[in-house]
C-alpha atoms as a printed R data frame, in Angstrom:
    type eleno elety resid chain resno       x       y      z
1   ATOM     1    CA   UNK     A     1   4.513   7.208 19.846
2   ATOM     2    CA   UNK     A     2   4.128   4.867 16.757
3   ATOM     3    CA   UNK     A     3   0.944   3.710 15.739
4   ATOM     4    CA   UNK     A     4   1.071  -0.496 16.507
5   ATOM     5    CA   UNK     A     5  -0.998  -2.280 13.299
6   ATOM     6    CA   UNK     A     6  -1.119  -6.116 13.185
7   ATOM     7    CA   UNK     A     7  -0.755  -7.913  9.837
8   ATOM     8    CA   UNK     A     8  -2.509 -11.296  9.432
9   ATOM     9    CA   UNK     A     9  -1.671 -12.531  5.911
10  ATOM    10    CA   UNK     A    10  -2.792 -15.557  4.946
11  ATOM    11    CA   UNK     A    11  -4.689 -17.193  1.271
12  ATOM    12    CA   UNK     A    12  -8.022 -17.014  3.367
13  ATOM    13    CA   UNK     A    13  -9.476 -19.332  0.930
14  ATOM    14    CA   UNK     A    14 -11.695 -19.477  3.047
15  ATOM    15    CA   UNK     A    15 -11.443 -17.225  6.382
16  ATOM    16    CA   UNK     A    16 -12.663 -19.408  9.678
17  ATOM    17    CA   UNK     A    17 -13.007 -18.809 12.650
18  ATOM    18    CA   UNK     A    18  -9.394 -19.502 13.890
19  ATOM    19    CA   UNK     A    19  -7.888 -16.861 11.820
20  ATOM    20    CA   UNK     A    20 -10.701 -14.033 13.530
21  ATOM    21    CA   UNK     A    21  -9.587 -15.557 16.826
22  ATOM    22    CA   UNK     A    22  -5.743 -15.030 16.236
23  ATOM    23    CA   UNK     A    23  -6.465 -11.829 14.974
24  ATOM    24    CA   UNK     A    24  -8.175 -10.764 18.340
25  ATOM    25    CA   UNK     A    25  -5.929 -12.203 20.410
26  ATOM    26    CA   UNK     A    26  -2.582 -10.171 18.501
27  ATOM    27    CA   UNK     A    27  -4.727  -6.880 18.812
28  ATOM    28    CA   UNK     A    28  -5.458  -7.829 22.670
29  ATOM    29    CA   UNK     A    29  -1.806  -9.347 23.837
30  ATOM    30    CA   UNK     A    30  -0.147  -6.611 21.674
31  ATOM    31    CA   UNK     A    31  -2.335  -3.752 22.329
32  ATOM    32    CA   UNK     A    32  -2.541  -2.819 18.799
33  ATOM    33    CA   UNK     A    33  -4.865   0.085 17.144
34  ATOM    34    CA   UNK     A    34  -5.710  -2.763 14.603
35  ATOM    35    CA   UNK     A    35  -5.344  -5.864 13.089
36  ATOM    36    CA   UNK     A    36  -5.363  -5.723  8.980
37  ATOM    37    CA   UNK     A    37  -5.858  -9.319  7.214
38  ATOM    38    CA   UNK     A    38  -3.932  -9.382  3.966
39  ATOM    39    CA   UNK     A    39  -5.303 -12.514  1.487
40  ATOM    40    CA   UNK     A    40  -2.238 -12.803 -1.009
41  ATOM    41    CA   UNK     A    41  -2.683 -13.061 -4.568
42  ATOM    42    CA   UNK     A    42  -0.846 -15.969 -5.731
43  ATOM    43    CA   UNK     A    43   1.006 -17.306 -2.443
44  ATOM    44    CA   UNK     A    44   4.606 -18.842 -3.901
45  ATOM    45    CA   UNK     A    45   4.423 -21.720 -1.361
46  ATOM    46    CA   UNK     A    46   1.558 -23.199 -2.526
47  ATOM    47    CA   UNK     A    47  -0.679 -24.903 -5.020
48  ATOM    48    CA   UNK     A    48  -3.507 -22.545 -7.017
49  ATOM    49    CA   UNK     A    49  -5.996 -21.050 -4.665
50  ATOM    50    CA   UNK     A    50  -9.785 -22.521 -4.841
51  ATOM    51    CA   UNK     A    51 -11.880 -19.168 -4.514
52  ATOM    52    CA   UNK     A    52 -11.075 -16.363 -6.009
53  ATOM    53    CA   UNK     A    53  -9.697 -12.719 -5.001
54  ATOM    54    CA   UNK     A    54 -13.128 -11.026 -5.273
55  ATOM    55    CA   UNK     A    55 -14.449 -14.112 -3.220
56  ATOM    56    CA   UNK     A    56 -12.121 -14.144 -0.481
57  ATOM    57    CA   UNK     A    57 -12.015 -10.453  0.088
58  ATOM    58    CA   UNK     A    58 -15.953 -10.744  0.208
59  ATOM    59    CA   UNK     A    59 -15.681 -13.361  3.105
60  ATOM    60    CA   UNK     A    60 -13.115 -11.432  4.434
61  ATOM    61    CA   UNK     A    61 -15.433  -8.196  4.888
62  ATOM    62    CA   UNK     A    62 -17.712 -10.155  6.413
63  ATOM    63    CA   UNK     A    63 -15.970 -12.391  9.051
64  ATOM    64    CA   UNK     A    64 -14.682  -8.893 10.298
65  ATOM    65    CA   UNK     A    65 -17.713  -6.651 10.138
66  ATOM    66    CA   UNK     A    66 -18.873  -5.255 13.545
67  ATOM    67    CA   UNK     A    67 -14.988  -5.346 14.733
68  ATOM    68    CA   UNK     A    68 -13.714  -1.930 14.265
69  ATOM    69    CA   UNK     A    69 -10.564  -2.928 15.577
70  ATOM    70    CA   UNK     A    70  -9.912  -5.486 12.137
71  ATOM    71    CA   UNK     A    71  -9.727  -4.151  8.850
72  ATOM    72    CA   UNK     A    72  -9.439  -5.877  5.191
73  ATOM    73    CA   UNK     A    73  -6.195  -5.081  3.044
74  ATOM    74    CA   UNK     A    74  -6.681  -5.793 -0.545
75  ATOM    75    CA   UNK     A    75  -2.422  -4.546 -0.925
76  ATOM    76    CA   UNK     A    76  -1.886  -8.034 -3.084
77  ATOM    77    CA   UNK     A    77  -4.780  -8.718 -4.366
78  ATOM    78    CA   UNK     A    78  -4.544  -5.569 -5.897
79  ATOM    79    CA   UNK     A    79  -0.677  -5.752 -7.272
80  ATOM    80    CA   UNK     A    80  -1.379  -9.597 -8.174
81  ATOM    81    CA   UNK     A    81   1.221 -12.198 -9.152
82  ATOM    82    CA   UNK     A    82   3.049 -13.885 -6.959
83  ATOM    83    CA   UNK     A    83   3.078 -12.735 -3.080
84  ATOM    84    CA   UNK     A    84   5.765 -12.238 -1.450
85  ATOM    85    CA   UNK     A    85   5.466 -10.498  1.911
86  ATOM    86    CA   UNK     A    86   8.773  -8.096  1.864
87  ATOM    87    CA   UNK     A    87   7.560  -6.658 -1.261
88  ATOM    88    CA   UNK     A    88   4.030  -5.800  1.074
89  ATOM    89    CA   UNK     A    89   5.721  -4.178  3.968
90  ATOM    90    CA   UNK     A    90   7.786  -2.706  1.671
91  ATOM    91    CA   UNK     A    91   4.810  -1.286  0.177
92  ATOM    92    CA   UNK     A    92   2.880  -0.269  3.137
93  ATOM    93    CA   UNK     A    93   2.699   3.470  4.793
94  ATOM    94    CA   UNK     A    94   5.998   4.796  6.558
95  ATOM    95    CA   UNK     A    95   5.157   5.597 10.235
96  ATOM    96    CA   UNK     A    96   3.428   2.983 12.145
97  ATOM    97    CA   UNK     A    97   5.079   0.374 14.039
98  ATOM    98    CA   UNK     A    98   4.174  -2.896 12.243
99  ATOM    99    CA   UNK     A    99   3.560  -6.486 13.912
100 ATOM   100    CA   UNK     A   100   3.364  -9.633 11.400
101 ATOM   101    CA   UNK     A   101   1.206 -12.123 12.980
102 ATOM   102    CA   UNK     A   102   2.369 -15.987 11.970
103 ATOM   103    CA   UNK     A   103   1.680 -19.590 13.280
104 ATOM   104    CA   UNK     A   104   4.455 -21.618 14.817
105 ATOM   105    CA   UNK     A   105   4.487 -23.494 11.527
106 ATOM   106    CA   UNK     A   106   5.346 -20.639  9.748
107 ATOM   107    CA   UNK     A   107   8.356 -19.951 11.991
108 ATOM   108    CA   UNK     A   108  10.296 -22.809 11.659
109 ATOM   109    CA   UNK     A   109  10.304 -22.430  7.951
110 ATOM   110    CA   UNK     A   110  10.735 -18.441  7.997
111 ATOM   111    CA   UNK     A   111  14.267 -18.334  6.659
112 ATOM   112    CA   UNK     A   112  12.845 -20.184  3.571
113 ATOM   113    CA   UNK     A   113  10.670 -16.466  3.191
114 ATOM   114    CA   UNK     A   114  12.086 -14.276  0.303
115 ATOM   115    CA   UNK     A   115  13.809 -11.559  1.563
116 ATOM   116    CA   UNK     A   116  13.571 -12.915  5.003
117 ATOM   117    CA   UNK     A   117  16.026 -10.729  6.859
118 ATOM   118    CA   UNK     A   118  14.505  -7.349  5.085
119 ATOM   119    CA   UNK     A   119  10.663  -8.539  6.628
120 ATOM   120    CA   UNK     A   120  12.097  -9.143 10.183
121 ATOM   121    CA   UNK     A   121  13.575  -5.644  9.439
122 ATOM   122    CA   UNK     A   122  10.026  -4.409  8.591
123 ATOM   123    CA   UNK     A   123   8.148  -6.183 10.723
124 ATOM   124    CA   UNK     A   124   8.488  -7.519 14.358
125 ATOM   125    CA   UNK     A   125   7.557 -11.082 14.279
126 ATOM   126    CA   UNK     A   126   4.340 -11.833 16.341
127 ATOM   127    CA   UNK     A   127   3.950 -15.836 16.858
128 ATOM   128    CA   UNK     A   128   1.295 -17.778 18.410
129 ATOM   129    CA   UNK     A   129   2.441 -19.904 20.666
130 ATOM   130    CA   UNK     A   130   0.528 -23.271 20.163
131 ATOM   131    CA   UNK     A   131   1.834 -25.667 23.019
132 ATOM   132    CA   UNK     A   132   5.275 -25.868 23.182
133 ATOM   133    CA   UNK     A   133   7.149 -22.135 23.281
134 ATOM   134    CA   UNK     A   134   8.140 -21.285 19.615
135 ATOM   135    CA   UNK     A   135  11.484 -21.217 18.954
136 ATOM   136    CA   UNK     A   136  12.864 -18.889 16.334
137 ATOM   137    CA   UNK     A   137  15.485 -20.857 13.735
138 ATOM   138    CA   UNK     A   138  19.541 -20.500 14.494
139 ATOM   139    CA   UNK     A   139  19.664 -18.109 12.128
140 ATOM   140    CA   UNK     A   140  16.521 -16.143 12.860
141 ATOM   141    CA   UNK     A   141  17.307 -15.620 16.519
142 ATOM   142    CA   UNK     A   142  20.963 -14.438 15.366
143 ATOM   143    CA   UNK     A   143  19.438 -11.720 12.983
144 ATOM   144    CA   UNK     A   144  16.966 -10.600 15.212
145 ATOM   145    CA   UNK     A   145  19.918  -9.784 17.748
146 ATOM   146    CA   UNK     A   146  21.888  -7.813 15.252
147 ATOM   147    CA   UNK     A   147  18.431  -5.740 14.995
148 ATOM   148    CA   UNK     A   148  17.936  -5.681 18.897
149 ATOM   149    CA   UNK     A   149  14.557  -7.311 18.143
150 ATOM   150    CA   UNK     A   150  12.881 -10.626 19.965
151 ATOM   151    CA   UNK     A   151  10.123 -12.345 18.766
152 ATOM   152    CA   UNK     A   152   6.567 -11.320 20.557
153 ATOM   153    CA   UNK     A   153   4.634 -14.507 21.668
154 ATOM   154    CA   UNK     A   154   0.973 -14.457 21.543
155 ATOM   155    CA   UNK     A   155  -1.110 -16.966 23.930
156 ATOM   156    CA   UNK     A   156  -2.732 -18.741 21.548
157 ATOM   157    CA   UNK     A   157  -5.559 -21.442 22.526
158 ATOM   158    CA   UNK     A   158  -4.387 -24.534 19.680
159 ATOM   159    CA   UNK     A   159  -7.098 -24.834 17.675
160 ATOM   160    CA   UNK     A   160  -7.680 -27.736 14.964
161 ATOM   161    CA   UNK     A   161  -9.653 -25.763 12.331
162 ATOM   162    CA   UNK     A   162  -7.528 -25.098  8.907
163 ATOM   163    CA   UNK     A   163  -8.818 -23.982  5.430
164 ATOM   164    CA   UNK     A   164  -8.209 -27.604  4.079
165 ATOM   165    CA   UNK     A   165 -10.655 -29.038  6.280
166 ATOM   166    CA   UNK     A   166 -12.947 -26.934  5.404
167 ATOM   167    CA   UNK     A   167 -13.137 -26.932  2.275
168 ATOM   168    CA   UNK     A   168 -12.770 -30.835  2.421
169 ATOM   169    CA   UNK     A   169 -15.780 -30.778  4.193
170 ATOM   170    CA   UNK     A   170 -17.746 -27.834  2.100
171 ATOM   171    CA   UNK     A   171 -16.731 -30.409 -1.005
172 ATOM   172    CA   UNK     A   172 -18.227 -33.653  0.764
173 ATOM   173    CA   UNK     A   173 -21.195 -31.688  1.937
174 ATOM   174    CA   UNK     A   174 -20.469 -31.932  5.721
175 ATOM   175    CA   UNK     A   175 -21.387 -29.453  8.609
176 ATOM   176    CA   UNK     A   176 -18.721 -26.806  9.047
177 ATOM   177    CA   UNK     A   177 -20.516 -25.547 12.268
178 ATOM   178    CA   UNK     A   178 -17.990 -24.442 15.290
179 ATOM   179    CA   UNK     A   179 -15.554 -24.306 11.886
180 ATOM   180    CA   UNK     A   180 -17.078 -21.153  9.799
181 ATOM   181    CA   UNK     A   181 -18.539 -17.549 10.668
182 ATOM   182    CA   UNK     A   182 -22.428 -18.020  9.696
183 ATOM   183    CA   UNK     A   183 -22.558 -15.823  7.302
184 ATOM   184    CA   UNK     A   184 -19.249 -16.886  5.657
185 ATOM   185    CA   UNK     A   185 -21.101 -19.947  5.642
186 ATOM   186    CA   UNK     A   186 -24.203 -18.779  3.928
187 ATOM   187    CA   UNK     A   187 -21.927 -16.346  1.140
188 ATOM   188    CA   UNK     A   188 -20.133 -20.102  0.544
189 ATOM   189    CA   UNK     A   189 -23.372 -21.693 -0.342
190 ATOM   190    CA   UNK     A   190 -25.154 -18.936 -2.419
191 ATOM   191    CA   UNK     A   191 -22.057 -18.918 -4.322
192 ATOM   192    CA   UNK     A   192 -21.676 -22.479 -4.610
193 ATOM   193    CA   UNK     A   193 -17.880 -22.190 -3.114
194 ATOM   194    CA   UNK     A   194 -15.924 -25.521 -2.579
195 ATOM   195    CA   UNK     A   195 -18.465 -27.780 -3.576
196 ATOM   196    CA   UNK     A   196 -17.674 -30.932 -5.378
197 ATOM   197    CA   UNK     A   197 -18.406 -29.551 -8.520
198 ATOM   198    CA   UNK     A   198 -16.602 -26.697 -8.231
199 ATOM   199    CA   UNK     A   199 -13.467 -28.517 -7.379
């Protein structure tokens, strides 16, 4: 049997705590060997990034240190440019049985995704279900039948924290407590991340 590996990608920029809870709760309601967050490079969807690669892996290794069962992937950081997530799985080991974690958000817009049919190919599509129960798009939903797939829906508590808000509040010098890992936290201020200045 196929080794199951989640993929959390995401800018990161920074990592809170939301994105360590998703992460657990794909490796639990999946029963995956491991989750593997993936910060992209230069995401094509949005605006420049405010902390850089080196930065964001650093957080990275330490919102996920004494969890053995989530591991760092440095894939696009390492092949830079723009990201673009078929060209990731596409890049990734033969053999296990990959899971691509994504928000709700993220589904309605997922035929938008390069390549889109060639990552639900890849990948089966893991969505946290935030309220309502996701819906894949018309077109989604018909692909996913020609590949004898379904979608995988995660029970996911909503949550309100997002990496804008933080750094919104890192930049106005607000609490980020409930919001941050404390030692993200503490690598954000010795670095002097997202502070006005550094905006």
């Amino acid at each position: 049997m196929a080794i199951k590996i989640g993929l959390l990608g995401g800018s990161f920029d920074p990592v809170h705590l939301a994105h360590i809870d998703l992460a657990e709760t794909a490796w639990r309601a999946l029963e995956l060997a491991r989750v593997e967050l993936i910060p992209a490079a230069d995401p094509w969807q949005r605006g420049a990034l405010a902390a850089s690669g080196a930065h964001r892996l650093a957080m990275l290794r330490i919102a996920v240190r004494g969890r053995p069962h989530m591991a760092v992937n440095d894939i696009e950081i390492r092949r830079g440019g723009k990201t673009y997530t078929v060209d990731t799985l596409r890049q990734l080991p033969t053999g296990p049985e990959y899971y691509w974690i994504l928000g709700s958000d993220q589904l309605g817009n997922f035929c938008s995704w390069h390549a889109w049919q060639e990552i639900a190919r890849l990948a089966t599509l893991a969505v946290a279900h935030r309220g309502a129960a996701p819906q894949a798009p018309p077109a989604l939903q018909a692909h996913l039948e020609t590949l004898g797939r379904r979608l995988e829906i995660l029970p996911f508590k909503p949550q309100t924290i997002s990496s804008t808000q933080v750094r919104e509040r890192l930049a106005r010098g607000q609490s980020t407590s409930g919001m941050l890992d404390a030692e993200v936290a503490d690598y954000i201020r010795r670095h002097g991340l997202y502070s006005a200045a550094a905006v």
